[in-house]
N, C-alpha and C positions, 0 to 999 in steps of 0.2 A: 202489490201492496208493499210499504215500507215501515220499520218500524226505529222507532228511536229506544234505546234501554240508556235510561239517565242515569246515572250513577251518584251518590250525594257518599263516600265512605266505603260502608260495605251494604250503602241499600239502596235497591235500583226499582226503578219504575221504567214501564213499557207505554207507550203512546204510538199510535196506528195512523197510516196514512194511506189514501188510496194511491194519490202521486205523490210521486217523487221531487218535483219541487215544491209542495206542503212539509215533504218531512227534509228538504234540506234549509227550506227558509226558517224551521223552527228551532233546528241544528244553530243554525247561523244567530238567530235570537238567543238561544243559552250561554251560547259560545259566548259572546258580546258581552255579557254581566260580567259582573267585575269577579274577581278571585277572594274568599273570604281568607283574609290573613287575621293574625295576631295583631292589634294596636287599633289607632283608630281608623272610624269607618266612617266615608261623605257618606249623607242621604242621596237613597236612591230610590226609586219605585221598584215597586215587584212585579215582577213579569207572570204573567198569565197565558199558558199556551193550550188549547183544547184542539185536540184530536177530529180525525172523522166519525169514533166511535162513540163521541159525549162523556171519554176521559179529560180532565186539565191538570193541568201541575200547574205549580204557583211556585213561584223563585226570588230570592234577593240576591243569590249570589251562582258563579258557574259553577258546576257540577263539576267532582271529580274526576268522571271522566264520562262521554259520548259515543255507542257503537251506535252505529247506524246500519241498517241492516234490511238490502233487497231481499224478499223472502220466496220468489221468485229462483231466486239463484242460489238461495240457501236451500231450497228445497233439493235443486239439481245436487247439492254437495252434500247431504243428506242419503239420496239414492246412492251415490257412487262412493261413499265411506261405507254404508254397507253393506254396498257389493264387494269392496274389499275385502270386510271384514268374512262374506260367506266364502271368497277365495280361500280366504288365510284357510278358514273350518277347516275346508275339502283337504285342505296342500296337508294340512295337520292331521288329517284323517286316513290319508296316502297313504304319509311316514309311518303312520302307529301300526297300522296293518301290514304295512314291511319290513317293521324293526324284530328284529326273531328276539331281542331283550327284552323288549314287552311283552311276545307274545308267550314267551316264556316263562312274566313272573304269572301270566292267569293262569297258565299248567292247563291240561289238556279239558277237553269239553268233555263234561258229562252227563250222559242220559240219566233221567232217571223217569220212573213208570210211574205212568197217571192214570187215573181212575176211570173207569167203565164211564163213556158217556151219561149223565142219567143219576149222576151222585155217588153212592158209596161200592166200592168192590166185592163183587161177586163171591165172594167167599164170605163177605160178615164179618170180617173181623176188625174193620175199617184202617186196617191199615194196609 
């Protein structure tokens, strides 16, 4: 699956394809429209591009800007940034329990006494 995110600004819309030459011939149609500038503008038709999913976008002018985007391959880059990121955790995790600074500012462990299975201590006096 491919997906186009249109860009018009700072506002994007997503359109879905199943192949990949659907979402590059629709690429290829945005692209094509003219650039809306400042001044005058020829008459042009508006373009109309519907998806495999029964989304369309309607256009008079190119988008500021076009990702186009195998999802496919984004998924693979997806899994392996956050396999990354669970390395980084662990590497992070190493460090901190070998740094004698750290373990230093928790100061040492301390027990403290918990209560008779069962609710309140044996003596009554709940504390």
């Amino acid at each position: 699956m491919f997906t186009l995110s249109v860009a018009y600004g700072s506002i994007a819309w997503v359109i879905a394809f199943h192949g990949e030459d659907d979402a590059k011939t629709a690429r290829d149609r945005l692209m094509a429209l003219p650039n809306a500038v400042s001044g005058f503008q020829a008459a042009h038709a508006e373009l109309t591009i519907e998806d495999d999913f029964g989304q369309s976008i309607s256009c008079k002018y190119a988008p500021t800007a076009i990702l186009f985007e195998n999802l496919e391959k984004s998924k693979i880059l997806q899994v392996d940034h956050r396999m990354h990121h669970a390395r980084i955790q662990s590497e992070f995790q190493k460090r901190a329990q070998s740094d004698a600074s750290l373990r230093a500012a928790h100061g040492p462990a301390i027990l403290s006494p918990m209560p008779q299975m069962g609710g309140a201590p044996r003596n009554g006096s709940g504390f």
